[in-house]
VEXVOTOR-764648 format. One line per 3 residues: number of its first residue (from 1); their letters; for each residue x, y, z of N, C-alpha, C, O, CB. Coordinates in nm, 3 decimals. Glycine has a CB too. Layout:
! VEXVOTOR-764648
NUM> a> X Y Z X Y Z X Y Z X Y Z X Y Z | ...
This chain:
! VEXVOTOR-764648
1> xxx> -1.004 -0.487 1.097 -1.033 -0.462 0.957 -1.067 -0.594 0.889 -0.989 -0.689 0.904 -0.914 -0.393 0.887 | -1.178 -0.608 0.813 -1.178 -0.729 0.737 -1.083 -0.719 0.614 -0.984 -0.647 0.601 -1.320 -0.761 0.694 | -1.136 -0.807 0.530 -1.016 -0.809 0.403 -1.025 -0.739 0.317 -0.916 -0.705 0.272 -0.997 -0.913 0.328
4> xxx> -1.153 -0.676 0.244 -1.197 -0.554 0.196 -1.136 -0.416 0.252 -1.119 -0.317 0.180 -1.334 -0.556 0.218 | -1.102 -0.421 0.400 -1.051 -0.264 0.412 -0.891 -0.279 0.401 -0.797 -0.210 0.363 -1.099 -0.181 0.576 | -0.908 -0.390 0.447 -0.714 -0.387 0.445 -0.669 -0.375 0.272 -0.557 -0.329 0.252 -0.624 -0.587 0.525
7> xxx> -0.766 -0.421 0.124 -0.727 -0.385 0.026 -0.743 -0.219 0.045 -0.657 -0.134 0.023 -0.794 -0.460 -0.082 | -0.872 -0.198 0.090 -0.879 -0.028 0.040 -0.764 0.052 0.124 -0.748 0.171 0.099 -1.051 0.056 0.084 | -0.677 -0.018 0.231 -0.611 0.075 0.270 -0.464 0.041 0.231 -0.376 0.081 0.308 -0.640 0.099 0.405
10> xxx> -0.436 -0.016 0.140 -0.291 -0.056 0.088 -0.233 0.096 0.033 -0.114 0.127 0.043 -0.299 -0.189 -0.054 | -0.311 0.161 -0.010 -0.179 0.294 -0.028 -0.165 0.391 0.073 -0.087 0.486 0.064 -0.201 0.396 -0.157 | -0.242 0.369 0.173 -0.281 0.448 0.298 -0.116 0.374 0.391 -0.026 0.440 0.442 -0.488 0.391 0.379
13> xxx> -0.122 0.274 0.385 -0.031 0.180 0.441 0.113 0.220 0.343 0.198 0.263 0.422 -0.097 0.007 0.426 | 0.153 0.220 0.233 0.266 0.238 0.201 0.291 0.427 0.230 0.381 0.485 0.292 0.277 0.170 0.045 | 0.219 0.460 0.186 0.228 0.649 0.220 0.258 0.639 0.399 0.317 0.727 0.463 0.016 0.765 0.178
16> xxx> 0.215 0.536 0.445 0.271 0.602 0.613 0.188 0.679 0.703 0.218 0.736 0.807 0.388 0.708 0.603 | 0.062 0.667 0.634 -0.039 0.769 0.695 -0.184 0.660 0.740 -0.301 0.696 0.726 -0.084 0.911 0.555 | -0.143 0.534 0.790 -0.204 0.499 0.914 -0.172 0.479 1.015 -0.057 0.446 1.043 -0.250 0.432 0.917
19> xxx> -0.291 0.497 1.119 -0.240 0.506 1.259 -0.170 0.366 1.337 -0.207 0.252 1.310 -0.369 0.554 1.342 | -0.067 0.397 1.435 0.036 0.240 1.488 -0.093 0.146 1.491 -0.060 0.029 1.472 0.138 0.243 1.691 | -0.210 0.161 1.506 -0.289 0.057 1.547 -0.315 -0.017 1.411 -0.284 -0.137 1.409 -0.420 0.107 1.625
22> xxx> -0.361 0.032 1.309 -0.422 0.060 1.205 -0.258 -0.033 1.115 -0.278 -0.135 1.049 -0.475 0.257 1.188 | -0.155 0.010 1.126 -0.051 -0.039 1.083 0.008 -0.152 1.151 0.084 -0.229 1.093 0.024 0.052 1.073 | -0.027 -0.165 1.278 0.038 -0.321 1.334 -0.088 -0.449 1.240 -0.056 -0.564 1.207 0.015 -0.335 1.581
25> xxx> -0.250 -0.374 1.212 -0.309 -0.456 1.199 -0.289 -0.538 1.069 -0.298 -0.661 1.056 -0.410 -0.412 1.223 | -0.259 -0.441 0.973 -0.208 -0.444 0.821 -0.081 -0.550 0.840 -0.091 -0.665 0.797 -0.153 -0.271 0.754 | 0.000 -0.519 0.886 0.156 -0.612 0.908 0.081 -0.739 0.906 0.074 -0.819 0.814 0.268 -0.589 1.076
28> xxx> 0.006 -0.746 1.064 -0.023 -0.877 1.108 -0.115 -0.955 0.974 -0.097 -1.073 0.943 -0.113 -0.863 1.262 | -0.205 -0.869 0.911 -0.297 -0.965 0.759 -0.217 -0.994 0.720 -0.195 -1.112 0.748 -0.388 -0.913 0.634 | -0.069 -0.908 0.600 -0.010 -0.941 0.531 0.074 -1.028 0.594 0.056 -1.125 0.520 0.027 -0.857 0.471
31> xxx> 0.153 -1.066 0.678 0.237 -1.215 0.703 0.113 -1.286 0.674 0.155 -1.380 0.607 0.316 -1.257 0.875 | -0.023 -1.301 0.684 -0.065 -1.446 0.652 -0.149 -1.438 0.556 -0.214 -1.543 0.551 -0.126 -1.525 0.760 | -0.185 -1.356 0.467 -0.276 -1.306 0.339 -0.153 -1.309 0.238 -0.071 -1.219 0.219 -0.365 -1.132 0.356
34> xxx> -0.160 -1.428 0.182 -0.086 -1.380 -0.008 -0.118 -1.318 -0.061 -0.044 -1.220 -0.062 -0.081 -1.443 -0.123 | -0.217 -1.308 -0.132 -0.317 -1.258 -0.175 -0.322 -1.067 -0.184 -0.338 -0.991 -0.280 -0.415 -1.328 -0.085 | -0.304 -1.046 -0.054 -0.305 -0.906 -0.027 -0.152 -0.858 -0.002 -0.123 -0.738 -0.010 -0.402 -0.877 0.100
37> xxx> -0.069 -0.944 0.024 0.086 -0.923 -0.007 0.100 -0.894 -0.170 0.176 -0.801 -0.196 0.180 -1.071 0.039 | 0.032 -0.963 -0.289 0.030 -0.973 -0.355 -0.023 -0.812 -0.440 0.039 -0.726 -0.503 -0.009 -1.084 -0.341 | -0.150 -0.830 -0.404 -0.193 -0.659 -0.452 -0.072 -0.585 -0.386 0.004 -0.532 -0.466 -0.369 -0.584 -0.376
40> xxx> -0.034 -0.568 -0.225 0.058 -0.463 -0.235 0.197 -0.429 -0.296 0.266 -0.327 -0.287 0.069 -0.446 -0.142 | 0.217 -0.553 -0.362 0.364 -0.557 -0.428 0.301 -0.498 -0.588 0.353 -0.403 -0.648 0.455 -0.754 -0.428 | 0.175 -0.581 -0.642 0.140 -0.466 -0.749 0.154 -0.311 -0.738 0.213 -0.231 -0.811 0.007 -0.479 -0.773
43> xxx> 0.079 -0.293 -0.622 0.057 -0.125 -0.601 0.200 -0.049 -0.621 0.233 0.043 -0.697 -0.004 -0.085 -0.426 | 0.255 -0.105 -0.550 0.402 -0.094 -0.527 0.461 -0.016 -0.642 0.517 0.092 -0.658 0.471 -0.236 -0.514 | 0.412 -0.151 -0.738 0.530 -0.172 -0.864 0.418 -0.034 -0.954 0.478 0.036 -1.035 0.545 -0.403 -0.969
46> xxx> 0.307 -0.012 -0.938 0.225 0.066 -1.041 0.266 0.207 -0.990 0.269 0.303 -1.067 0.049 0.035 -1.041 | 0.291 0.214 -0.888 0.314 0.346 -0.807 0.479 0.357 -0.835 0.507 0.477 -0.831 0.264 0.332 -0.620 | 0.578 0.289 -0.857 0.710 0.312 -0.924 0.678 0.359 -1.090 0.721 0.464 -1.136 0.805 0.159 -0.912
49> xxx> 0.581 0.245 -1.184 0.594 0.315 -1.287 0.544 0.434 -1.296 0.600 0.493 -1.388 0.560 0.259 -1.371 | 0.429 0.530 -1.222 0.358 0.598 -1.180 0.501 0.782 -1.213 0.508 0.887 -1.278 0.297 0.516 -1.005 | 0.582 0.695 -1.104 0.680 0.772 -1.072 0.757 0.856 -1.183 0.797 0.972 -1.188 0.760 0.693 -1.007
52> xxx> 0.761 0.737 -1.279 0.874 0.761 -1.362 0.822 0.832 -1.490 0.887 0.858 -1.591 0.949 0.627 -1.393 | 0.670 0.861 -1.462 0.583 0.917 -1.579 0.594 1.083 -1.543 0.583 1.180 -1.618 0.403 0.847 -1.578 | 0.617 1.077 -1.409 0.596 1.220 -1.352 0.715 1.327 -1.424 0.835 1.303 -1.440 0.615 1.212 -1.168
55> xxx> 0.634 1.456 -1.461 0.719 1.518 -1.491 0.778 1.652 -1.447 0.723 1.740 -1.381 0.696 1.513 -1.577 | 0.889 1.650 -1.493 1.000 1.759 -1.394 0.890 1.893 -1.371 0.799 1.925 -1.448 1.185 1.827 -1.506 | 0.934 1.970 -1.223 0.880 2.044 -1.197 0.913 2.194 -1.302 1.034 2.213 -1.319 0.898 2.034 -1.064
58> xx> 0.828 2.289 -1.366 0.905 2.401 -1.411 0.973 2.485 -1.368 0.973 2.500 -1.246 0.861 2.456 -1.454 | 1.050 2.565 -1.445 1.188 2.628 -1.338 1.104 2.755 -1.277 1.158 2.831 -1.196 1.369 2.697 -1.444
């Protein structure tokens, strides 16, 4: 993956829905990409406030 896909696949990567290959490759960028450690700790944090907007299911 260049560095362009590894951003487009940062929520693909926290959801758990890439493949072991696809996810060892992501690990291996982020130990040496700040940068993209960086967006995924944003995503992270936008996808917690995300959370807390959501509202209760109806009865």
């Amino acid at each position: 993956m260049n560095h362009q896909e590894i951003l487009e696949n940062i929520p693909l990567y926290v959801a758990g829905e890439l493949s072991p290959s696809e996810q060892a490759e992501m690990d291996t960028h982020l130990k040496n990409c700040e940068s993209c450690r960086m967006e995924l700790e944003e995503f992270r944090k936008m996808e917690g406030m995300l959370e807390q907007l959501r509202l209760p299911d109806p009865p």
